[in-house]
C-alpha positions as CSV (number, residue, x, y, z in Angstrom):
1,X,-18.5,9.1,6.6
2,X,-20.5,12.2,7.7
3,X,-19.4,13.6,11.3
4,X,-21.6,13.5,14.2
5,X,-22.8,17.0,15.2
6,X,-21.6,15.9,19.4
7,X,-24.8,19.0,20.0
8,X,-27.1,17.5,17.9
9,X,-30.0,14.8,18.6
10,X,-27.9,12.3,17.2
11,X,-24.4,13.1,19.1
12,X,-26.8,13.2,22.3
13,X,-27.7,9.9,21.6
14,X,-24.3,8.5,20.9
15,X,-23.2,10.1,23.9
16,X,-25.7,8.9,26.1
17,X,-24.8,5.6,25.8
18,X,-21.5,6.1,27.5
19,X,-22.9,8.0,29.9
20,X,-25.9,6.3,30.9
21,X,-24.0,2.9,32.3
22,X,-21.2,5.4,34.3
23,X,-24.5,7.0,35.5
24,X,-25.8,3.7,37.1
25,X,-22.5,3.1,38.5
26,X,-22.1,5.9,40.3
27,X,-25.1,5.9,41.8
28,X,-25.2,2.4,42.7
29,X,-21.7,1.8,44.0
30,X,-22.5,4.7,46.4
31,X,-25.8,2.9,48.1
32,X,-26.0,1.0,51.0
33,X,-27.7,-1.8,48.8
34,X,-24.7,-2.0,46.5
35,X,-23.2,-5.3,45.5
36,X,-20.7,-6.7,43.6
37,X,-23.2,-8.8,41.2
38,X,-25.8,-6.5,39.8
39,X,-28.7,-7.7,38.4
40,X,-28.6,-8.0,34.2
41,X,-30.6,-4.4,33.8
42,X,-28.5,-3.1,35.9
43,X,-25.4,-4.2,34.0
44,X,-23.4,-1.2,31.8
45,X,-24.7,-1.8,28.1
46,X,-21.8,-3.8,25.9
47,X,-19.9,-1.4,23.7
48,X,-20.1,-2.4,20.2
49,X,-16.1,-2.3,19.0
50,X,-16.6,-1.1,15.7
51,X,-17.6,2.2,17.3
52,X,-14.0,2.3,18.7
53,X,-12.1,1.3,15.7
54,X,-10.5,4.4,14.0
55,X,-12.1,5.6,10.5
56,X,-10.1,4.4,7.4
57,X,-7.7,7.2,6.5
58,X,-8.7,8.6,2.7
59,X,-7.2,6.5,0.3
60,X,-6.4,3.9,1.8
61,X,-8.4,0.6,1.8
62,X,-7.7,-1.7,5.2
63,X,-6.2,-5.1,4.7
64,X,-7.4,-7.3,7.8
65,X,-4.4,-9.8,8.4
66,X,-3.8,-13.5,7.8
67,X,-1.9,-16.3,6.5
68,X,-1.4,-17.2,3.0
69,X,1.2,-19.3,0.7
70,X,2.8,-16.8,-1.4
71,X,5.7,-17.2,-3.9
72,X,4.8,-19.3,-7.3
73,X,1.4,-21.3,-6.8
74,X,0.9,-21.5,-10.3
75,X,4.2,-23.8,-11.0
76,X,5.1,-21.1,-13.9
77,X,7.4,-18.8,-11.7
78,X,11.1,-18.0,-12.0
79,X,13.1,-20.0,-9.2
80,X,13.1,-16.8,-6.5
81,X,9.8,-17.5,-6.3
82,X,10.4,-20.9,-4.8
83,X,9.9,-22.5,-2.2
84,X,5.8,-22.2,-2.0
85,X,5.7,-20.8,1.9
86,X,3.0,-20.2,4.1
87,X,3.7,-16.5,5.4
88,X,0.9,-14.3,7.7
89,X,0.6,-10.7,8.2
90,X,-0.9,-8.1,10.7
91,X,-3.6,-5.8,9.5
92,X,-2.2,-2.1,7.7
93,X,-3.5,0.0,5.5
94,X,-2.4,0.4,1.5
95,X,-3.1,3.1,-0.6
96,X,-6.3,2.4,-3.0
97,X,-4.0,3.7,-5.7
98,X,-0.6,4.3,-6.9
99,X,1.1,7.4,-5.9
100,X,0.2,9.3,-9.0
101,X,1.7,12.4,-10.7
102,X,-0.2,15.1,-9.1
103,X,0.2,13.9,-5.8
104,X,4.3,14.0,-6.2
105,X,3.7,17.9,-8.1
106,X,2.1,18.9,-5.3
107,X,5.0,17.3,-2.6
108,X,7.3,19.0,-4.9
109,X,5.9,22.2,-5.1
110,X,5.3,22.2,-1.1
111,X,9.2,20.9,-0.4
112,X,11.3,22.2,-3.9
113,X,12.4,18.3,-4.1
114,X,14.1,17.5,-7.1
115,X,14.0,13.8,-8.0
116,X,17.7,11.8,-8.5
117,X,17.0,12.0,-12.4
118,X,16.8,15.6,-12.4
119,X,19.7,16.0,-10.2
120,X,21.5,13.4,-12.3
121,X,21.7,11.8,-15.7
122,X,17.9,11.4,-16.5
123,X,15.9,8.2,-16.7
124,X,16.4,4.9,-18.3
125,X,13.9,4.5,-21.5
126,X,13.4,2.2,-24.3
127,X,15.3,3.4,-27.4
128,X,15.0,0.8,-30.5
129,X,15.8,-2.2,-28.4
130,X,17.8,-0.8,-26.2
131,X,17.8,0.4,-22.9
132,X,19.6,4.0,-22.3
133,X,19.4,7.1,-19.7
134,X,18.2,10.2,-21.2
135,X,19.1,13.2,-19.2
136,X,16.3,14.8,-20.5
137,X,13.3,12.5,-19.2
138,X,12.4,12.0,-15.3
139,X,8.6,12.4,-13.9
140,X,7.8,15.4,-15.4
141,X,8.5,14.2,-19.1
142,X,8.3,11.2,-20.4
143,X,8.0,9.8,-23.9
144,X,4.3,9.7,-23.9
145,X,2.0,12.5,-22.6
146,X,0.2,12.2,-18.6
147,X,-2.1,14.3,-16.7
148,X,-2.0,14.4,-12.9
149,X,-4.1,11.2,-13.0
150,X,-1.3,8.6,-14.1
151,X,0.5,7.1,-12.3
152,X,4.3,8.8,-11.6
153,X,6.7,7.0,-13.1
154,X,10.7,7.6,-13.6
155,X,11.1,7.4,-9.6
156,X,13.7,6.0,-7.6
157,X,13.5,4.1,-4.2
158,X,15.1,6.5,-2.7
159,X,13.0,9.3,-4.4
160,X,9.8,7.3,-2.8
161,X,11.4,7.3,0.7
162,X,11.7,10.9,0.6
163,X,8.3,11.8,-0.4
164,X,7.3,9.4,2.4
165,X,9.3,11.0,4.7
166,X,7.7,14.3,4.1
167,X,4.6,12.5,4.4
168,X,5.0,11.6,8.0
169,X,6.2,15.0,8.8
170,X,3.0,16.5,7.6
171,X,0.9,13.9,9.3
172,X,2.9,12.9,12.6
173,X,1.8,9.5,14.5
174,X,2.1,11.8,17.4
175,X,2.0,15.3,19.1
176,X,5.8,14.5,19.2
177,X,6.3,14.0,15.8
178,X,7.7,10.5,16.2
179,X,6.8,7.3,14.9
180,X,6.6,6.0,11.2
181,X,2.7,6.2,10.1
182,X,2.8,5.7,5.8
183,X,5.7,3.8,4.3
184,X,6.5,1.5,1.7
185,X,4.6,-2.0,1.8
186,X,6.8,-5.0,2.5
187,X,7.0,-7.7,0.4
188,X,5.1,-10.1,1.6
189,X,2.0,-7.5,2.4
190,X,2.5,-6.3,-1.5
191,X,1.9,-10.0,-2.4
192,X,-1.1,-10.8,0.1
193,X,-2.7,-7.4,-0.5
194,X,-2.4,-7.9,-4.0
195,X,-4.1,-11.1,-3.9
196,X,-7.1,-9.6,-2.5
197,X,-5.8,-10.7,1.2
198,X,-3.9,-14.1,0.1
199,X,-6.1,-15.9,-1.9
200,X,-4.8,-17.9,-4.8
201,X,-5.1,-15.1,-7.2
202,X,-2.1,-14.7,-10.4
203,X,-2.7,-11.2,-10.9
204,X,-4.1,-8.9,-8.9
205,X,-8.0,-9.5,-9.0
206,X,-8.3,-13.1,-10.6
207,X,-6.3,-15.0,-13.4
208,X,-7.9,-12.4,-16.6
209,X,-5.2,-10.3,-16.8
210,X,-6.9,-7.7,-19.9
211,X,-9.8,-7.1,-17.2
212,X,-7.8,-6.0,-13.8
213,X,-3.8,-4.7,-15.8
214,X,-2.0,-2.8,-18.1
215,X,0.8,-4.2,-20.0
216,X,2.2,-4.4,-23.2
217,X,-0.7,-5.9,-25.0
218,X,-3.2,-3.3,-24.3
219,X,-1.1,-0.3,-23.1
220,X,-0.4,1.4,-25.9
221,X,3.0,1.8,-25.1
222,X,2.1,4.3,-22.1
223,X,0.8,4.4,-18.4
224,X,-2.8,5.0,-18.0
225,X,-4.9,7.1,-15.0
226,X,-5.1,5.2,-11.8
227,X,-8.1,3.7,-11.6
228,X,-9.3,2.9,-15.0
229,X,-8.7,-1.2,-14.7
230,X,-11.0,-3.6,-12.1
231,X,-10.0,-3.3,-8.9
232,X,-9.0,-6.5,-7.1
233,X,-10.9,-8.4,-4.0
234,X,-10.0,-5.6,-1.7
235,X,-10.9,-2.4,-3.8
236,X,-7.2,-2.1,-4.9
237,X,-6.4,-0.6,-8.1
238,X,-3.3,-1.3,-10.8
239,X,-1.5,-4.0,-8.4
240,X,-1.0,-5.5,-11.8
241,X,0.6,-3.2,-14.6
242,X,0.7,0.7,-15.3
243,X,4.3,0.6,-13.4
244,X,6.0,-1.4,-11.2
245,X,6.0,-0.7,-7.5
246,X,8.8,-0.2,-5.2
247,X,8.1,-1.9,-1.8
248,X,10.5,-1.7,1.2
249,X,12.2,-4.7,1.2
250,X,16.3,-5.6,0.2
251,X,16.2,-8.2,-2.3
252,X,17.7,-11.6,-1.9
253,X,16.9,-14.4,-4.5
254,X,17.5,-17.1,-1.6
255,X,15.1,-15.5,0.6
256,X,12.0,-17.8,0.3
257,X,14.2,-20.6,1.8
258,X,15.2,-18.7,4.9
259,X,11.8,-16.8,5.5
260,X,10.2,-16.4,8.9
261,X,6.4,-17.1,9.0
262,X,5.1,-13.7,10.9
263,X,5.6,-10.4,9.0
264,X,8.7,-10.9,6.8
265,X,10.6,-7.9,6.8
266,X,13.0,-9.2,4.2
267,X,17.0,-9.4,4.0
268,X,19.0,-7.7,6.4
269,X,21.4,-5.8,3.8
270,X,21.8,-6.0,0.0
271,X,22.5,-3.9,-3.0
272,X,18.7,-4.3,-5.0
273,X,15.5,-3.4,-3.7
274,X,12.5,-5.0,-4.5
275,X,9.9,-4.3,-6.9
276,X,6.5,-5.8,-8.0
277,X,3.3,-5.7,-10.2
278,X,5.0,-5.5,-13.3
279,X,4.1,-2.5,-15.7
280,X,2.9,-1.2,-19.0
281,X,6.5,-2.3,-20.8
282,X,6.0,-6.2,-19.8
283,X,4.4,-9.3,-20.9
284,X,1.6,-11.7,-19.0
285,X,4.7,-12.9,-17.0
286,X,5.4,-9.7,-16.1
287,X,2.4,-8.0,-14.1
288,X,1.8,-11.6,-12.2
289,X,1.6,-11.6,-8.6
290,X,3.9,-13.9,-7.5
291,X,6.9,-12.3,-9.6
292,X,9.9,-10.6,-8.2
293,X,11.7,-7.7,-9.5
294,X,14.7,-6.0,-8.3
295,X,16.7,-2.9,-9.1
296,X,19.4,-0.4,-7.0
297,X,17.9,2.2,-4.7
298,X,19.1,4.9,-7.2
299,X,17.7,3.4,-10.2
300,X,15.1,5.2,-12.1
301,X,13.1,3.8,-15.5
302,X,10.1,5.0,-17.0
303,X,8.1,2.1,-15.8
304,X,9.0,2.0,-11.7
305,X,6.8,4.1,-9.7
306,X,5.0,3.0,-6.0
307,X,2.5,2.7,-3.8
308,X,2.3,4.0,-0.2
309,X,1.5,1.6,2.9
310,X,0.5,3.3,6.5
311,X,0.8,1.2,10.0
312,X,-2.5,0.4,11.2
């Protein structure tokens, strides 16, 4: 949105309707005649809320709360996707897009942050039919070529919650530097944001998977740039496919059964955190957006990546 010059006619304008019911106040309160009931011109003019609702931060779409069912509406789901459970959610913000790979070059050039693979044994790829780390492969070299448009990819959890925690540094919630502004998405808002704010939706955007994901029938064996796929109800993009997303929560496969209605935060403690979205690598089971996925902290595979959240 373009800023209002404060100086200019506009600014003037938008000022003066602040000013103009203090004005009337003042003066009025002050006279002899004053009483508590003033007559309806006299009134201060009703402030439209909109005008006092922060801007949308860039990239980021804002996803107005509610209450859905979420787990496996379709009756084609794996069995941690049951019971069927009405949840709701407060409003936040998600990112428009997932994190892509010049956006973690740039947090790694600014901080010198080398990723668990590179510190470690590499990432887990696809060789044959089997799954095996390569010491050689993390974000910055996978088997397939990418451009700072895809998505990154060969990222742990705990790779994600640094770059968020050098994202909050940068961008404080305060002028004490405290307070948690982006993180990762929880569960349950992953699920309701990706079904364009809880409707009954199995991938992200409606039930045609080809027209809103990629996966292994159209990817090529690769990720894609954000962005290329229809976005969903809310103007999200890739909530089904390209990679799987890490979201904040501990898994537990019993957790549907036990799960409080307002704002989920998930299980207390485990050893798995959760993914979802499904990726480039997976079939139509895969990128639909009831399923759960699950994998340690420290893991990292070619096909994990994530998406940032930010408290509203």
């Amino acid at each position: 949105m373009r800023p209002v010059n404060p100086f200019g006619k506009e600014g003037v304008m938008r000022i003066s309707v602040y000013i103009y019911p203090i004005f009337l106040f003042l003066i009025f309160s002050a006279s002899p005649l004053y009483s508590k009931e003033l007559p309806d011109w006299m009134k201060p003019l009703p402030i439209d809320p909109e005008l006092l609702r922060p801007a949308v931060p860039e990239g980021f779409v804002l996803v107005k709360g509610g209450c859905f069912q979420m787990g496996d509406t379709f009756g084609d789901g794996e069995n941690d996707e049951k019971p069927v459970h009405e949840v709701c959610v407060d409003d936040f913000y998600m990112g428009k897009y997932e994190v892509t790979v010049g956006e973690f070059r740039e947090f790694v050039n600014t901080t010198g942050y080398r990723t668990e693979a590179e510190q470690g044994d590499g990432c887990f790829v696809l060789t044959g039919s089997k799954w095996e780390k390569d010491r050689n492969k993390n974000w910055r070299n996978l088997d397939f070529s990418q451009d700072d448009r895809h998505p990154v990819a060969c990222v742990s959890w705990n790779d994600a919650q640094e770059y968020i925690r050098k994202l909050n540094e940068k961008f404080p919630l305060n002028k004490g530097g405290q307070g948690v502004v982006y993180r990762l998405p929880t569960e349950v808002e992953w699920e309701y944001a990706a079904r364009s704010g809880g409707k009954n939706e199995k991938y992200a955007g409606g039930n045609d998977l080809d027209s809103v994901g990629w996966y292994n029938d159209n990817s090529g064996g690769k990720t894609h740039p954000a962005g290329q796929k229809k976005p969903n109800g809310l103007g999200l993009y890739d909530m089904t496919g390209n990679v799987w997303e890490w979201v904040q929560d501990w898994y537990d496969e019993n957790y549907y059964k036990n799960s409080p209605k307002d704002n989920p935060r998930g299980a207390s403690s485990g050893q798995s955190r959760v993914l979802r979205g499904g990726s480039w690598v997976d079939d139509a089971m895969g990128p639909r957006a009831a399923n759960r996925n699950w994998d340690n902290p420290g893991n990292r595979n070619y096909f994990n990546g994530f998406r940032v959240a930010r408290t509203k």
